[in-house]
C-alpha positions as CSV (number, residue, x, y, z in Angstrom):
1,X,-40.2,4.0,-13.2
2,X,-38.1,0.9,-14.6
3,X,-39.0,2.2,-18.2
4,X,-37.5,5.9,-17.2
5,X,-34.7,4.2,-15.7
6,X,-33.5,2.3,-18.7
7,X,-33.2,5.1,-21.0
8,X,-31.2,6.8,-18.6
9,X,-28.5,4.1,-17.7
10,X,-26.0,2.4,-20.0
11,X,-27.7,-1.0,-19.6
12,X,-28.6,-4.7,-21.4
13,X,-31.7,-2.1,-22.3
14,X,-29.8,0.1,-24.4
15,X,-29.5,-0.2,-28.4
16,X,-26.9,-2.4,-29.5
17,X,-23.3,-0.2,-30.3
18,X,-21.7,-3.8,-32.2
19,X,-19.1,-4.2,-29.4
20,X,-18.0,-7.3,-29.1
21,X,-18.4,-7.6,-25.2
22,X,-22.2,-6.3,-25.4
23,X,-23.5,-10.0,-26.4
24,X,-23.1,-12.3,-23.5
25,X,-21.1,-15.2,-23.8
26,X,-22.9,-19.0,-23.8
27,X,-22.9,-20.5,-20.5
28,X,-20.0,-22.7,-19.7
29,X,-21.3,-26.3,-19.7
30,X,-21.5,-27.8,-16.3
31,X,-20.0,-31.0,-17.7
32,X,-16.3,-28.8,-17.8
33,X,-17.1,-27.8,-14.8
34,X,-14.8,-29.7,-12.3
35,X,-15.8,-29.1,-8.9
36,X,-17.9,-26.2,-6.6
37,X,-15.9,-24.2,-3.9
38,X,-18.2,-21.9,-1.6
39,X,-17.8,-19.1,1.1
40,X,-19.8,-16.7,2.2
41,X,-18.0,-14.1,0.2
42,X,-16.4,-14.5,-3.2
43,X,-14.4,-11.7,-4.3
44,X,-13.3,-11.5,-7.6
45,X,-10.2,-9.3,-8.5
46,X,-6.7,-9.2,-6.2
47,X,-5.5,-5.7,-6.5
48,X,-6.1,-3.4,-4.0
49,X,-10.1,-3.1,-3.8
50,X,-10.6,-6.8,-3.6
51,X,-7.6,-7.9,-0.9
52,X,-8.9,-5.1,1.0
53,X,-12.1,-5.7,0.8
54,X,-12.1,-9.5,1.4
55,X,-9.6,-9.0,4.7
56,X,-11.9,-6.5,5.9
57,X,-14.5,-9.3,5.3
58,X,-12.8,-12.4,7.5
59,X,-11.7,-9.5,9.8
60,X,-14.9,-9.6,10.7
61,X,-15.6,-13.1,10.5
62,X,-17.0,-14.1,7.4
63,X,-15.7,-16.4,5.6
64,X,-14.2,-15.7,1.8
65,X,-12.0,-16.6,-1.2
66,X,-10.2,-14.6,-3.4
67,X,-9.9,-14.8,-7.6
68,X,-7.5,-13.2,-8.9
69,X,-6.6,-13.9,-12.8
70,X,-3.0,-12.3,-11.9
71,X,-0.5,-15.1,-11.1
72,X,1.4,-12.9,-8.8
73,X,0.5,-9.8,-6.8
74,X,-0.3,-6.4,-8.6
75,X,-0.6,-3.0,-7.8
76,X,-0.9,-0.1,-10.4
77,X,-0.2,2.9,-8.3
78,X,1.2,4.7,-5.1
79,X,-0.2,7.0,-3.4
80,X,-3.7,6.5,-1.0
81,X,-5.8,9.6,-0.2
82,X,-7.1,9.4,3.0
83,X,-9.4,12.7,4.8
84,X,-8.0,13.5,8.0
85,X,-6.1,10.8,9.0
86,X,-4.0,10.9,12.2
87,X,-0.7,11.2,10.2
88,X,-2.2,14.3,8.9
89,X,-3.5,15.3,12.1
90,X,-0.1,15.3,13.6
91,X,0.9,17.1,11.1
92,X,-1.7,19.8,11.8
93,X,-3.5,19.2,9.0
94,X,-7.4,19.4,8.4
95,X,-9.5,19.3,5.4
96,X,-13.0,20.7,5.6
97,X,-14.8,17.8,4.5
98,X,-18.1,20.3,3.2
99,X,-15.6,22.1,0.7
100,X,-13.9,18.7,-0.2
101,X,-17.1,17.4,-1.8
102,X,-18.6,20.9,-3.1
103,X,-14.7,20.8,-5.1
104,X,-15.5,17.5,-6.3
105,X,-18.3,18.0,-7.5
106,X,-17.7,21.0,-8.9
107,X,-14.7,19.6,-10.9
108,X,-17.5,16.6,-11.9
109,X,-19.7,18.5,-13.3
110,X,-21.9,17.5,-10.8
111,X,-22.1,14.2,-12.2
112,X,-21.3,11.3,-9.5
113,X,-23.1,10.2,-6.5
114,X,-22.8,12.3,-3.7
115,X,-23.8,9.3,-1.3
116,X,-20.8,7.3,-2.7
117,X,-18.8,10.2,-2.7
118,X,-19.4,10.9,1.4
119,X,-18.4,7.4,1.9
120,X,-15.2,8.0,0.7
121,X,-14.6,11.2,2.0
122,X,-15.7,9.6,5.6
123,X,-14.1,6.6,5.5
124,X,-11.0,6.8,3.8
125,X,-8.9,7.7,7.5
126,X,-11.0,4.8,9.2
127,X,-9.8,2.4,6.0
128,X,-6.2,3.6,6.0
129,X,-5.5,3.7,10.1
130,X,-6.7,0.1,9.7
131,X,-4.6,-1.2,7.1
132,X,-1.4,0.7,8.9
133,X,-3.1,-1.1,12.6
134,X,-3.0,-4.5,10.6
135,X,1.3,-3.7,10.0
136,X,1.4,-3.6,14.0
137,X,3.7,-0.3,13.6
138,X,6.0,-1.9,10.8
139,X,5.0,0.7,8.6
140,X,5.1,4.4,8.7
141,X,2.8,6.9,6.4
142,X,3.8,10.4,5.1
143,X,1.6,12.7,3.6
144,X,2.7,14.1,-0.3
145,X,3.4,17.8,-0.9
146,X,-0.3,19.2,-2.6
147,X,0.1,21.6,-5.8
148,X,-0.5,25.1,-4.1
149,X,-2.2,27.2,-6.9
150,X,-4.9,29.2,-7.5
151,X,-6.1,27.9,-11.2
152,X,-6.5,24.5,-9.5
153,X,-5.6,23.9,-5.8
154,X,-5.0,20.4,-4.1
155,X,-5.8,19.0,-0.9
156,X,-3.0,17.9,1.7
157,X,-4.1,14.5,1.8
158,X,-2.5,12.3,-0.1
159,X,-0.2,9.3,1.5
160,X,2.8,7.4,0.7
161,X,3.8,4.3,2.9
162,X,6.8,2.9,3.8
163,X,8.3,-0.6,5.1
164,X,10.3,0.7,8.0
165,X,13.9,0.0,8.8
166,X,14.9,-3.4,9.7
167,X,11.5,-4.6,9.2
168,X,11.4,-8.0,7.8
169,X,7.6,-8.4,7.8
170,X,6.8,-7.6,4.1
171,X,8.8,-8.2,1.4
172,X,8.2,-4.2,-0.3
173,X,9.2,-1.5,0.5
174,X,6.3,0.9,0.0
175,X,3.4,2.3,-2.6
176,X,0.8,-0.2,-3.9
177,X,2.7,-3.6,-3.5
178,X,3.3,-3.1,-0.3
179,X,-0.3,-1.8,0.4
180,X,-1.9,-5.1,-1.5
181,X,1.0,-7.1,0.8
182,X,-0.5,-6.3,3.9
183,X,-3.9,-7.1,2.6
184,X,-2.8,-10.4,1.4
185,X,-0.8,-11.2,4.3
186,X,-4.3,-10.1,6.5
187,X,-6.4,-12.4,4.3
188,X,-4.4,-15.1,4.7
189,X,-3.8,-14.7,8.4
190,X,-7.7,-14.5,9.0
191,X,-8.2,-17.8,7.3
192,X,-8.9,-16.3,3.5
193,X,-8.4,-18.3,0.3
194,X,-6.1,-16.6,-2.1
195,X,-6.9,-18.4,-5.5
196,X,-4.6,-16.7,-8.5
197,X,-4.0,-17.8,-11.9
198,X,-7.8,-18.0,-12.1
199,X,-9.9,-15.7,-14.4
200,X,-13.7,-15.3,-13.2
201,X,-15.6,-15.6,-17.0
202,X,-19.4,-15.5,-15.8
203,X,-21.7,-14.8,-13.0
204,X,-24.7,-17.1,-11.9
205,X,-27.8,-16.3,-10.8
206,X,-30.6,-18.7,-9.0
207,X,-34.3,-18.9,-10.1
208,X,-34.9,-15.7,-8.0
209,X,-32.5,-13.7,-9.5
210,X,-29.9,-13.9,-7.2
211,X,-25.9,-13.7,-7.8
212,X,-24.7,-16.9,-6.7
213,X,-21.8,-17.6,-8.0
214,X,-19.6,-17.2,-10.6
215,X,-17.0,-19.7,-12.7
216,X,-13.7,-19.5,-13.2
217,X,-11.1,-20.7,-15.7
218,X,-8.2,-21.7,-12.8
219,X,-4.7,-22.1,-13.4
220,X,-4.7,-25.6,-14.2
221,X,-6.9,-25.2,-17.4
222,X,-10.0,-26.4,-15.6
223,X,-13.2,-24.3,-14.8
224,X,-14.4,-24.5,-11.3
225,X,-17.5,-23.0,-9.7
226,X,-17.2,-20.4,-6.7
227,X,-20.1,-19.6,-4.4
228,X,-20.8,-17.0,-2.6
229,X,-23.5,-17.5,-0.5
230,X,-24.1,-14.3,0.9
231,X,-22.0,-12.1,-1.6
232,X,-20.3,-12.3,-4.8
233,X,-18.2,-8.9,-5.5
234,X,-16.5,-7.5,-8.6
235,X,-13.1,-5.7,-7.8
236,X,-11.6,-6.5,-10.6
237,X,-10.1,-2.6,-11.7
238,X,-11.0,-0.7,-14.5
239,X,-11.3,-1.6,-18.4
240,X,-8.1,0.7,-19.7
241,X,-6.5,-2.4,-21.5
242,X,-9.8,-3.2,-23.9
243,X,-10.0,-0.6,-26.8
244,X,-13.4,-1.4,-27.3
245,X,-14.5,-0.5,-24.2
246,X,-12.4,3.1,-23.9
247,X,-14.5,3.8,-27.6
248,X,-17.8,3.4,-26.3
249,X,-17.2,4.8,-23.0
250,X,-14.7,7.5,-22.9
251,X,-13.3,7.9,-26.6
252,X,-11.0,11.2,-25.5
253,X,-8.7,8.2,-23.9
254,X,-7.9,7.3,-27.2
255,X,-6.3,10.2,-28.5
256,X,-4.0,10.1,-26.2
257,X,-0.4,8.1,-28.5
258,X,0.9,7.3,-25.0
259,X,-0.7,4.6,-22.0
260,X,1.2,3.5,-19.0
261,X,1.1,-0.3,-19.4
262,X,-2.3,-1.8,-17.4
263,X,-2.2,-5.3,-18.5
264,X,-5.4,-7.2,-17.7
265,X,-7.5,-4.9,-16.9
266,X,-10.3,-5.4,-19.5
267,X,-12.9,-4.4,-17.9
268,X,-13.9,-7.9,-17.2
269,X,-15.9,-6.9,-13.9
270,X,-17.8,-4.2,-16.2
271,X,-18.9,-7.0,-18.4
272,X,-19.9,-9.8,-15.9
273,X,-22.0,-6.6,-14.2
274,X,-23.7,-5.8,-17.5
275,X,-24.4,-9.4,-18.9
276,X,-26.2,-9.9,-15.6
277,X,-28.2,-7.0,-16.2
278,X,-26.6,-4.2,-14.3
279,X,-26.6,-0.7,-15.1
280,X,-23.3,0.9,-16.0
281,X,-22.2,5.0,-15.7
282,X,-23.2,6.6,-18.9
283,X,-20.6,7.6,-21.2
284,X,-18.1,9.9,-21.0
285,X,-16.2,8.3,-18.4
286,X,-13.7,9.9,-16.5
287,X,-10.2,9.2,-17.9
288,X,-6.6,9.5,-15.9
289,X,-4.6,11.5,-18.3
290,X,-1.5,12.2,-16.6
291,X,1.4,14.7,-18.6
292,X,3.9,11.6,-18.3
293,X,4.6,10.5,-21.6
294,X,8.6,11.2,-22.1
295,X,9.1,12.8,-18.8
296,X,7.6,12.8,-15.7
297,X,8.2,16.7,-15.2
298,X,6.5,19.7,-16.7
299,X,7.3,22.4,-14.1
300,X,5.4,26.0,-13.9
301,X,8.0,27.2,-16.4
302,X,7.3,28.1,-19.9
303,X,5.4,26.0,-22.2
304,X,5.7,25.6,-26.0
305,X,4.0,23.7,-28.6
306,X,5.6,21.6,-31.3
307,X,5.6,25.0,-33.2
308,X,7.6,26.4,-30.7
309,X,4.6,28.7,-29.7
310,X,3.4,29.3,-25.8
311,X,-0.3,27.9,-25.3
312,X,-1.4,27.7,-22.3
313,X,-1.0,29.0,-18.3
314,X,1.5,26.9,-17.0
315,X,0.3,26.9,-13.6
316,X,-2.1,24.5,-13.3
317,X,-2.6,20.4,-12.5
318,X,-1.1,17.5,-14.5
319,X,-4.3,16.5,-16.2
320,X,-5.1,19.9,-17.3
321,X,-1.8,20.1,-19.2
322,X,-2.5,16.8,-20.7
323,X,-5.7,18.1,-21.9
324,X,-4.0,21.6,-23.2
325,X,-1.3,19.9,-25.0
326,X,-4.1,17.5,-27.0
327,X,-5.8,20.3,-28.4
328,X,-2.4,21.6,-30.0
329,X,-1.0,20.8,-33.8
330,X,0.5,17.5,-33.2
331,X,-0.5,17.3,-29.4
332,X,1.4,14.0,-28.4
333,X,3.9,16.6,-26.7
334,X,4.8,19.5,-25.9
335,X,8.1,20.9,-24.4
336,X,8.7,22.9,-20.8
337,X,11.8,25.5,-21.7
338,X,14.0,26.4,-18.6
339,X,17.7,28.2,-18.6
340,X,20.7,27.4,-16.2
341,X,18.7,29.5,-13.3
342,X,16.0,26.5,-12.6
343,X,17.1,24.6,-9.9
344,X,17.0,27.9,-8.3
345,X,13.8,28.7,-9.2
346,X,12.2,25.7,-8.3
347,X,14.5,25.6,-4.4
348,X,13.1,29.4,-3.8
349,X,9.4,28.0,-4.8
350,X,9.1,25.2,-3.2
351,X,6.6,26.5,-0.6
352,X,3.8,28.1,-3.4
353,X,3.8,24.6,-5.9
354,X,4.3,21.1,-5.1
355,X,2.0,18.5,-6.8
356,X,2.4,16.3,-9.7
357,X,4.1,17.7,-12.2
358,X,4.5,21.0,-10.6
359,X,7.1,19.6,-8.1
360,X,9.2,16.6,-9.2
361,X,7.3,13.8,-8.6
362,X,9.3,11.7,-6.5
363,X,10.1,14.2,-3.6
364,X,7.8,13.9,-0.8
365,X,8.1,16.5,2.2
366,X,8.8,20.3,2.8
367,X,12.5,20.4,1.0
368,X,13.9,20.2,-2.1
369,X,16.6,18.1,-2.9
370,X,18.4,19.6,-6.0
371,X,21.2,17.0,-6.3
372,X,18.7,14.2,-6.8
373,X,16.4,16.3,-9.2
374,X,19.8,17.7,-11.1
375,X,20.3,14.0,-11.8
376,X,16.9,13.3,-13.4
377,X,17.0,16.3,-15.5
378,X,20.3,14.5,-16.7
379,X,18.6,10.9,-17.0
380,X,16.0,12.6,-19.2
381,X,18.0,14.0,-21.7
382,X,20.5,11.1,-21.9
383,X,17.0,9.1,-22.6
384,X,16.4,11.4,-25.5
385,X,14.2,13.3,-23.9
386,X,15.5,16.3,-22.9
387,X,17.5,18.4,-24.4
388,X,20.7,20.9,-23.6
389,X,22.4,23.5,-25.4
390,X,23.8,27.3,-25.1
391,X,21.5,29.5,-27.6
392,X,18.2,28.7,-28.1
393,X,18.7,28.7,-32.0
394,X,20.9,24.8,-31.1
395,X,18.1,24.1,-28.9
396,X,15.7,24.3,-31.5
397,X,17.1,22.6,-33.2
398,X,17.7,19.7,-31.1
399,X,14.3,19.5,-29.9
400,X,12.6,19.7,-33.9
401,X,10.5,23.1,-33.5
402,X,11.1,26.4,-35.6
403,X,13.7,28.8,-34.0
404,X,12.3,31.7,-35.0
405,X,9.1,30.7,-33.1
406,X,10.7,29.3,-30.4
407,X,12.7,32.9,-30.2
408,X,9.9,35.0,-30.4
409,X,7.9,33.1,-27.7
410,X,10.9,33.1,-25.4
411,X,11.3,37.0,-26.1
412,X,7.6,37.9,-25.2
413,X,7.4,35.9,-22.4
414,X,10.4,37.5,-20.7
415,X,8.5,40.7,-21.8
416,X,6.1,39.5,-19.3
417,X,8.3,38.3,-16.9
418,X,9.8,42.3,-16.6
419,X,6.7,43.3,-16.0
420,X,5.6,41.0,-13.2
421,X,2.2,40.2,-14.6
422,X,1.0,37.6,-17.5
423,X,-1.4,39.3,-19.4
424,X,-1.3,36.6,-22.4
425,X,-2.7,34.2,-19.7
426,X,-2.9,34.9,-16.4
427,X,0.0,33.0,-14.8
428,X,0.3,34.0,-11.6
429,X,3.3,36.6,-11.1
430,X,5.2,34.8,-8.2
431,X,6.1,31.5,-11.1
432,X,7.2,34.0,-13.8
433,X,11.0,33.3,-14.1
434,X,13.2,34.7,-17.2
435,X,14.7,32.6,-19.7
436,X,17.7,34.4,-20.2
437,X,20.9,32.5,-18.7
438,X,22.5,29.9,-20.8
439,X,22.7,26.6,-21.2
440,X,18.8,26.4,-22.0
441,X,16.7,23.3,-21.7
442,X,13.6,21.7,-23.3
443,X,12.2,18.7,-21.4
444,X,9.3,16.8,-23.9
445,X,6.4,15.8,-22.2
446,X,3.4,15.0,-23.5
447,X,-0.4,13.0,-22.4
448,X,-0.7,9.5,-21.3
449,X,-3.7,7.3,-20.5
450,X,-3.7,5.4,-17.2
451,X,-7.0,4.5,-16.2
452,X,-10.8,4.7,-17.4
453,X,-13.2,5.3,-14.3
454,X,-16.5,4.2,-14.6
455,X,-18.1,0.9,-13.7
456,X,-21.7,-0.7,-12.8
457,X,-24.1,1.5,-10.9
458,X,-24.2,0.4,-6.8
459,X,-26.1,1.8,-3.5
460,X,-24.6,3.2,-0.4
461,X,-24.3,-1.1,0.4
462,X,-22.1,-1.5,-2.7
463,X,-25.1,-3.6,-3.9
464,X,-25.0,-3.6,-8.1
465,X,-28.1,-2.0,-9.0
466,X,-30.3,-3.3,-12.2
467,X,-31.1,-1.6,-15.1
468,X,-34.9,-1.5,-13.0
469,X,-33.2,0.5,-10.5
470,X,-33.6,-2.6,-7.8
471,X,-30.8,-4.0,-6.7
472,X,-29.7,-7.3,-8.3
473,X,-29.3,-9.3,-5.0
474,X,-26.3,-10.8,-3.7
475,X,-24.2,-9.1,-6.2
476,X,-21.6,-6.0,-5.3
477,X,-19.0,-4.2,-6.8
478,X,-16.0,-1.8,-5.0
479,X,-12.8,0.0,-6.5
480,X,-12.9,0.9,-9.9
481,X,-15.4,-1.8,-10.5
482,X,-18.0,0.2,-9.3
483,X,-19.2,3.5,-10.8
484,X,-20.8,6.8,-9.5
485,X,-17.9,8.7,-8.1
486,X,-16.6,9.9,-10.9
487,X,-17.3,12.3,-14.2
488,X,-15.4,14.3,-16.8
489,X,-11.8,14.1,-15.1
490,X,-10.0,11.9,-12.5
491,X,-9.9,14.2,-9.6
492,X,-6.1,15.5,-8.9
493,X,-7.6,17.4,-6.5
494,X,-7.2,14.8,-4.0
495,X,-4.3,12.5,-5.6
496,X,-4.2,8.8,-4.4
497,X,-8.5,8.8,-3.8
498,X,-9.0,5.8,-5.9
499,X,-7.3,4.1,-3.6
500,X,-8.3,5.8,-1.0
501,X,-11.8,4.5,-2.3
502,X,-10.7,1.1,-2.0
503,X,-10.1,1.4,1.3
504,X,-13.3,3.5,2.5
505,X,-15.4,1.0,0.6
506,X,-13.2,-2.3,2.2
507,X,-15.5,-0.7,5.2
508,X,-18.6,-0.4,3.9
509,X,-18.9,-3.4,2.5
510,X,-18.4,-6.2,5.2
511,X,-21.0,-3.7,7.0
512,X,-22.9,-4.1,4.5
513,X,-23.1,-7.9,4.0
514,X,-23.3,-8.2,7.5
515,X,-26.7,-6.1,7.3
516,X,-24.6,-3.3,10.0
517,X,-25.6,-0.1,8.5
């Protein structure tokens, strides 16, 4: 069994690739180490999945410290999935939980955990009703128009919070700051230690294999030793901002020109997991590759290449345009072409799209707000990029692709616009709009890494699990530390779950530790 396990899983097992991080690093001599701290729980990484988790943890009583090698809070996104909260429910909305995971799976390939996966999908409303009962009604949730579609459909679920007015309990006003805030805030109020400035290097185990601790290199220069003596957990994010780690684990990240700044997360809880032996998701791992290089808005309206040639459905997700635009000639971008008619087009829309990309990405609710969007398509070509002009030849030119292509494309596509049905690729007949009505417009757009998702194997406890398949005891992992829920793609179908999972797994794990499920 432990033999058939270790040629499955990406593990200290495995032949040697010559990465740098797949040789452990010599033990830190305990003669630079300056003193031992200890709590029952030692969470390592203060973003989201570890403040969560650890003031979930002395919610309930048990004692814990926080590392974070951050000096000042961080948070790397916005929005929070949550299934069926009760903003949603009084809303009327309802997601049918069975479909939920046979989409998600389906859109995986099959490959993730379906365990892991029910735990967020069943806990993610009990996670996020608890962080907005820690705010004691000083913060209010709304729930983010889903992209309506039939190539790729979204789920109403995903959240935005916000500080309300004349609240002077948190210093932010909303997304992920505010989010990690109240965490931090609940932490510290339940008798927490908050530790930043302090990088966690290496895990220790005791003669019976145990995690036990792990030191860190503090703020001060010095290394310290933090125990953990009933848990040590790794939430320290995902490994986007370590090259070598994107190569051996999901190498399509690296064709992308373009990644949204994620500095520090190396992958350092990855590496800790795997030095002590764990077993990591196998290679490819799913990659956020979000269409926001240049601009944040692609539209459903008509798409050309750097030729100036159409090549793809337009309607469809964000990551599915990333991945389009990659396979052209020169695929760092790509351009969205629109005439004077669009803010029209998108106002008498607005109920059959939404999402990201789709809908501009900053509108949340059931109404279009042209002014404010009229004003970003103005910020983007005053940024360079974006472009404006009255005959498509001047436009061409502007944006750098051949007229003549960019003409003939235009011309066939308002062939099939006149005819009400796409028959080059299927676009559905209620988005084809005419480009016809000058000024025209070509907004560049193009792929992006964000994140890398994939981390060390764990159990429905959040316990790591050995390359033996036995759990390495008093070790776990949560957020994007851990792996199993997800393959191939990040799932827009549900945007916001990651930390949604953060939330749902903030849950399970002080259950778990304290032996309750």
């Amino acid at each position: 069994m432990a033999n058939n396990l270790q040629m499955k899983f990406y593990s200290m097992n495995s032949p040697k690739r010559g990465y740098s991080w797949e040789t452990p690093p010599d033990p830190i001599p305990e003669n630079m180490i300056s003193e031992s701290l200890e709590a029952e729980v030692v969470v390592i990484g203060g973003g989201i999945s570890g403040l969560a988790a650890a003031a979930r943890c002395t919610c309930r009583g048990l004692s814990c410290i926080v590392l974070d090698k951050n000096t000042g809070l961080k948070a790397l996104a916005g929005q929070i999935a949550a299934v069926n909260s009760r903003v949603m429910a009084e809303l009327g909305i309802t997601i049918d939980k069975k479909q939920l995971a046979a989409d998600w799976m389906k859109v995986s390939g099959s490959r993730v955990q379906e365990d892991l996966l029910w735990i967020f999908i069943n806990r993610s409303a009990e996670g996020f009703e608890w962080m907005l009962d820690l705010t004691e009604g000083s913060v209010e949730a709304k729930v983010f128009i889903a992209y309506r579609g039939p190539v790729f459909g979204e789920y109403f679920g995903t959240h935005h919070i916000y500080r309300k007015e004349g609240c002077d309990k948190y210093s932010y006003k909303g997304g992920g700051m505010l989010a990690c805030e109240i965490f931090e805030k609940a932490l510290l109020g339940y008798g927490g230690k908050l530790y930043r400035g302090t990088a966690a290097e290496q895990l220790e185990k005791d003669k019976s294999g145990k995690v036990t601790s792990c030191i860190a290199k503090c703020a001060d220069g010095r290394y310290r030793r933090y125990i953990g003596s009933k848990a040590v957990v790794l939430a320290t994010g995902d490994c986007s901002d370590d090259r070598e780690m994107i190569e051996a684990f999901c190498p399509i990240g690296l064709r992308a020109t373009k990644q949204w700044p994620r500095p520090g997360n190396t992958g350092d809880g990855q590496k800790m997991a795997y030095w002590a032996g764990a077993a990591l998701d196998n290679p490819e791992w799913a990659p956020t590759l979000h269409a926001l290089a240049y601009s944040h808005f692609q539209g459903f309206f008509l798409h050309v290449n750097r030729l100036g040639r159409r090549f793809m459905n337009e309607d469809t997700w964000m990551q599915a345009k990333s991945i389009r635009c990659m396979m052209q000639p020169g695929g760092d971008f790509a351009y969205t072409i629109m005439d004077d008619k669009f803010l029209d087009e998108i106002n008498d829309r607005w109920d059959v799209i939404g999402g990201q990309g789709m809908a501009p990405m900053s509108m949340v609710g059931d109404k279009f707000d042209r002014e404010k969007f009229a004003s970003q398509i103005q910020g983007t070509i005053a940024e360079g990029n974006g472009f404006k002009a009255d005959s498509l030849e001047e436009l061409a030119e502007l944006a750098d692709i051949p007229a003549d292509e960019l003409k003939k494309a235009v011309e066939r596509y308002n062939e099939l616009v006149a005819g009400g049905d796409d028959t080059d690729f299927g676009k559905r007949s209620e988005l084809l709009t005419s480009v016809d009505r000058p000024p025209y417009y070509a907004i560049k757009w193009g792929p992006m890494l964000l994140d890398v998702f994939g981390g060390a194997l764990v159990n429905t406890g959040l316990n790591v699990i050995g390359a033996d398949g036995e759990v390495i005891p008093g070790l776990y992992a949560v957020g994007n530390a851990a792996g199993g829920m997800y393959a191939v793609d990040y799932p827009l179908l549900l945007n916001g779950n990651s930390y949604g999972r953060a939330l749902a797994y903030a849950m399970q794990l002080a259950d778990s530790i304290l032996g309750e499920f």
